[in-house]
N, C-alpha and C positions, 0 to 999 in steps of 0.2 A: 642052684640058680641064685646070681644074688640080685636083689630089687632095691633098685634108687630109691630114697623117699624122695618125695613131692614135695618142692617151697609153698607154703603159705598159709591161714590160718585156717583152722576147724571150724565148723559153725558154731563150736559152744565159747570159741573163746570170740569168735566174731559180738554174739551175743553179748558176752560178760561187755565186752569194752563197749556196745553201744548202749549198755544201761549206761556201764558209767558215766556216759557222754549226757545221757539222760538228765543222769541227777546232779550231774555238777549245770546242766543247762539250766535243771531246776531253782538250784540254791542260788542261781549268777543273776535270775531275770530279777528279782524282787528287788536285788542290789542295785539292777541298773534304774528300774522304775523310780526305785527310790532316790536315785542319783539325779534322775531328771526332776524329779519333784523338788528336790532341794535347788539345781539350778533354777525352775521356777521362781518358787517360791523365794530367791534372791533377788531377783527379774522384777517380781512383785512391788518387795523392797526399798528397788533402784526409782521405781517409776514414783512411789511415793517419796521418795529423797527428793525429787526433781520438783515433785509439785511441793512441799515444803520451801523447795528453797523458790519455787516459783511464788509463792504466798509471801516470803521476807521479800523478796525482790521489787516487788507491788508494793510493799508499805513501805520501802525503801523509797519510793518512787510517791507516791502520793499519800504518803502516812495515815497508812488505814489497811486494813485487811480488805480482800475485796465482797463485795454484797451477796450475800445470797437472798436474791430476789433481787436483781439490778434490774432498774427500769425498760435498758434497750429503748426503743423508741414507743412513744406511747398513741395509743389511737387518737384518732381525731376529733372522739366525741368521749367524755367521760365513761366510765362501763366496767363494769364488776369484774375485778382482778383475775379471775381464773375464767375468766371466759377466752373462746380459741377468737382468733384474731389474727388478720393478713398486714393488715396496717400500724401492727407494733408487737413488740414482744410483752408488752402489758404489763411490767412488773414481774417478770417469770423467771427471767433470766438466771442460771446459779453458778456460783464463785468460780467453778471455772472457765466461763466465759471470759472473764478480768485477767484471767493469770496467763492467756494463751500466746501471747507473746514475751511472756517469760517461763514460758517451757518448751523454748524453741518449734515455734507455732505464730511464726508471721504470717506467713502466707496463707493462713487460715483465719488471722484475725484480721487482715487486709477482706477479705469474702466480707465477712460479717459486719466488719464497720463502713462498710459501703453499698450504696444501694445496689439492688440486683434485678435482671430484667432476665426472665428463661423464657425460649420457646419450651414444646410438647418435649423436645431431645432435652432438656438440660442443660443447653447451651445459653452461655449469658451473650446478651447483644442489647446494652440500653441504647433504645430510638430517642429521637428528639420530638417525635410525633404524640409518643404513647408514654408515660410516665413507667418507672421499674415498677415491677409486681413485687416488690418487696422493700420497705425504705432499710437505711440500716439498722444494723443489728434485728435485721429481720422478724419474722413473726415468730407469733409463738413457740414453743418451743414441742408441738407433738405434729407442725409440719412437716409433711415428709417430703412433699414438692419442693420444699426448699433443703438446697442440694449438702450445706455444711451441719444442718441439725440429724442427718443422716450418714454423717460421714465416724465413722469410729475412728478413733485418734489413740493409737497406741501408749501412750504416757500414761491414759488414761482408763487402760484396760490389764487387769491381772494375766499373766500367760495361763496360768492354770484355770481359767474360767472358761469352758467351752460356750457360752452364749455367743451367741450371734445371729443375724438377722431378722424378718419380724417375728413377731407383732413389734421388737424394738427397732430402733432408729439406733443414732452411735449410742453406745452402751457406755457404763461410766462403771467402775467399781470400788471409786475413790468418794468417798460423802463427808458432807462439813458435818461436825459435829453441836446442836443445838441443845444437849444439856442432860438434865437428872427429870424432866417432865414434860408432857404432852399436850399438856392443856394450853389449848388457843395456837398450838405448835403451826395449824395449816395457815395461818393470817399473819403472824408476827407483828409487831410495831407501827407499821405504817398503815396500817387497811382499817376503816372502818366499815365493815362487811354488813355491820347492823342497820347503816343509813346512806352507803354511795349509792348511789343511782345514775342514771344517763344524764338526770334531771339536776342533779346535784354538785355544782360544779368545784374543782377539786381547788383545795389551796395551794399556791403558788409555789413549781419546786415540790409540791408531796402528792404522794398518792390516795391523799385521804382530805377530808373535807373538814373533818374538826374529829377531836380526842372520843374514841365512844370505851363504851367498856371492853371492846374486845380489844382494845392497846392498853388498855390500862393494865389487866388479865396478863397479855403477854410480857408487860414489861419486869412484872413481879415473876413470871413461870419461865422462861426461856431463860435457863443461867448458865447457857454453854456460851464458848469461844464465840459459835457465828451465832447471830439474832436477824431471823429474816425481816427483811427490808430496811435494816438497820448499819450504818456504816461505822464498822469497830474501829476498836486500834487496841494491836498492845499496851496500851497502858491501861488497859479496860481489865486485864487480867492480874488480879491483884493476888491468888492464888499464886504463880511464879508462871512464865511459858514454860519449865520443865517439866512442872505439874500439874499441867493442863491439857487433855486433848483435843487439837484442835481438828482432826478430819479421823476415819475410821472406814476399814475394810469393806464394803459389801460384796456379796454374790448376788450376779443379776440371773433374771427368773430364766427358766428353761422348758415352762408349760408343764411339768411335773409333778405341782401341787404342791413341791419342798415348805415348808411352812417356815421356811427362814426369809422366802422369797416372793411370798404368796400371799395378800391379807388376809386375815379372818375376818368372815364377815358373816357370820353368825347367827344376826339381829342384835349385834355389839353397839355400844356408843356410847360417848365418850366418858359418858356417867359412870357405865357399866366398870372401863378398864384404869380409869386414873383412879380410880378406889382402888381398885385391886387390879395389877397389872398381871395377874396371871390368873386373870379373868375368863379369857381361851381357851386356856390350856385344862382349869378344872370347874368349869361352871358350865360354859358352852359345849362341852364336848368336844370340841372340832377336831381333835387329831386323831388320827386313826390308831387304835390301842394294836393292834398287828403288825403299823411300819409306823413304829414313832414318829418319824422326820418329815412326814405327810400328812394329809388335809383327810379328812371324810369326805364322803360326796356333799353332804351337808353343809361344809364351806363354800358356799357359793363364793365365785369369782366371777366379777362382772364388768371387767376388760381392762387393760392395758395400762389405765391408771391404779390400779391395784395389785401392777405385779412390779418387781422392784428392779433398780439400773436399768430401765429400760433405752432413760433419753439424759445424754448428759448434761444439758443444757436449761433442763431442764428443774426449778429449785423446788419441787415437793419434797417432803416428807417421804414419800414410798421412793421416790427417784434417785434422790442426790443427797437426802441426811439421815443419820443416826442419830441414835440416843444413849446415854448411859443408864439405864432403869433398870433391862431385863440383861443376864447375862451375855457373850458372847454367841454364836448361833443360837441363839433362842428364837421363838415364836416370832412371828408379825403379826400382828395385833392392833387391828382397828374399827373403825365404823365402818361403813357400807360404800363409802369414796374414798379411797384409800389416796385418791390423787389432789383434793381437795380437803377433806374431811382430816379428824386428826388421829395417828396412829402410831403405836411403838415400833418403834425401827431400831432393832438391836444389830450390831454390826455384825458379818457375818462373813465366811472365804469357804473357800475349796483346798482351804489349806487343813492338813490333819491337826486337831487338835486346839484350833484356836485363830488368831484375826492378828493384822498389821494395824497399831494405831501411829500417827502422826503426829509427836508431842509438839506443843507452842514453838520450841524452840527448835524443831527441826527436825529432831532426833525422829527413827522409825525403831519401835519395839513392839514384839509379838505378845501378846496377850492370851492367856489360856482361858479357855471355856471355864476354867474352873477356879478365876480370878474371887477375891472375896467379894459379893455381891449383897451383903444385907439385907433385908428381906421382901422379897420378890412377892411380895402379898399388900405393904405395906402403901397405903395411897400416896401421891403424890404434894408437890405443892401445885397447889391451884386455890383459886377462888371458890367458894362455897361447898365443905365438906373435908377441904383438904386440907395437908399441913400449911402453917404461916406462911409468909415470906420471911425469907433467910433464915428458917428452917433449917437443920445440918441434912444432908443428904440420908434419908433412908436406906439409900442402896450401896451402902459399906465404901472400901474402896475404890469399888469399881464408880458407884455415882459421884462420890467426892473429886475424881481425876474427871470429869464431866463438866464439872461447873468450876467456872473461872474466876470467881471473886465471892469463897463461901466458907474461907477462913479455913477448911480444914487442914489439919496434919498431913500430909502425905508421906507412907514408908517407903521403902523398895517395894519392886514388884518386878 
């Protein structure tokens, strides 16, 4: 009797070939992940290219860099600069507010520099009866009723950043970069916080009423590209714009504790961490020795202003600047107001390895976590306790590409 064999496979060679399928599936995903993350992180890049050239665009246009802390419209009765406010942006405003209509963002800088009137829907409808509920450039900037400080704006959001929605408004993960020190960092130049009052009526054209020590403080400590409340100009950067960073990467918060993202707030203050910026990390305790990259429960977090990119529009310190002090993703680090109060804001991504900075002149180059940073213990300049003024940068090359007229060498990097 003879017997046909049967077409088709055995189950052990079925087997064999769907390992293989397996492991070549296995070896292919990490490639592709990795493929995406690099279009990302190009993405990133591009958006920083954009607001660069949006920053020369602006000084092109009005020769100046634009303010971090621009006025917007100011209330109608004198009133302490970080107070929330319907009737003006009070000083808050930050740099990218200026640059929105050179980063292809008219129609969003059309909303803002015009008054605005919403019903409960979010519809504008100014009456002739009732004044807008909002003059321009709007209120504060941690209004959520008003409908453009809430709007996320892609140019101004990394792809690889999954934040989004509250406790933020639009999210930013592009920040001006304010220097190599923190001291008097949340006031800048223009504010005298020691003696404004309601009562105190402000001088003509400033937000301040007369010179106190906390501008004086600032003028010596703030030696980056932007000086809040202060209107720069390239020529101000006597460093070179090659060698100077003028904005820097952040990751905005994700309610996760990340301590890149998240103040410390410890019983920190200001004393504590301009002496010693890695005051957090080995004094307070705060980070949890089991997951490095996290808070203890002991960091207390006590809202919205203490956690970081939350509001783009918004010109804090935890919000919208960096610093050069502490390494790239290092700690956040500050007093107990991370939105007013002053605190280290080391720039930080969701990129492996390291942060996109945005040099003076335009240029976008990635910076390693493990850039030379000089020594992260080392106090600051400030007034009373700290190094001089024009002091060399303690924090190696990383603080020296921070500060914009502080004579130092710059090599590659």
């Amino acid at each position: 009797m003879v017997f046909k064999r049967r077409k088709g496979f055995t189950l052990v060679e079925l087997l064999v070939v769907i390992a293989i399928i397996g492991v070549m599936v296995g070896l292919l995903l990490p490639a592709v992940q990795a493929a995406r993350e690099a279009a990302r992180r190009m993405s990133c890049g591009n958006n920083f290219k954009q607001i660069g050239l949006g920053i020369h665009n602006y000084h092109a246009a009005f020769n100046a860099i634009p303010v971090q802390g621009a006025s917007g419209g100011e209330p109608a009765a004198p009133i302490w600069w970080f107070a929330a406010r319907t009737d003006g942006a009070n000083w808050r405003l930050s740099y990218l507010v200026g640059i929105l209509p050179f980063v292809e963002q008219q129609a969003m800088w059309e909303q803002i520099a015009n008054p605005m009137d919403t019903d409960r829907n979010g519809i504008i409808q100014i009456t002739a009866t009732a004044g807008p509920d909002y003059p321009a450039f709007g209120p504060t900037p941690q209004r959520i009723q008003y409908a453009p400080w809430a709007t996320d704006i892609p140019t101004f959001r990394c792809p690889s950043d999954p934040g989004i929605g509250l406790p933020g408004l639009g999210r930013t993960n592009y920040a001006a970069c304010i220097g190599d020190s923190s001291h008097r960092g949340f006031s800048g130049v223009g504010v005298a916080v020691d003696i404004q009052s309601a009562t105190t009526p402000r001088k003509p054209g400033s937000i301040y009423a007369v010179e106190s020590s906390y501008t004086r403080d600032a003028q010596v400590c703030m030696r980056g590209m932007f000086v809040k409340h202060k209107i720069g100009n390239f020529r101000d950067v006597l460093d070179g714009l090659t060698n100077t960073i003028m904005c820097g990467e952040i990751a905005t918060d994700l309610g996760d504790r990340d301590i890149r993202t998240t103040v410390m707030t410890g019983g920190a203050n200001e004393n504590n961490y301009t002496l010693n910026p890695s005051y957090c990390r080995e004094v307070a305790n705060l980070i949890d020795p089991l997951r490095p990259m996290f808070l203890t429960a002991a960091a207390a977090v006590t809202g919205v202003t203490d956690r970081r990119g939350l509001r783009w529009a918004d010109m804090s310190s935890t919000q919208s600047c960096m610093h050069t002090i502490l390494p790239p993703n290092s700690e956040h680090c500050g007093d107990t107001n991370g939105g007013i109060g002053s605190v280290i804001s080391p720039p930080s991504s969701r990129h492996q390895g390291g942060v996109h900075v945005l040099m003076g002149d335009g240029a976008v180059k990635f910076v390693t976590d493990s850039i030379e940073a000089g020594n992260r213990r080392s106090r600051m300049v400030r007034t009373g306790g700290g190094l001089p003024a024009g002091a060399p940068s303690p924090y190696g090359l990383w603080g020296a590409l921070g500060t914009r007229g502080n004579r130092e060498v710059i090599t590659d990097f």
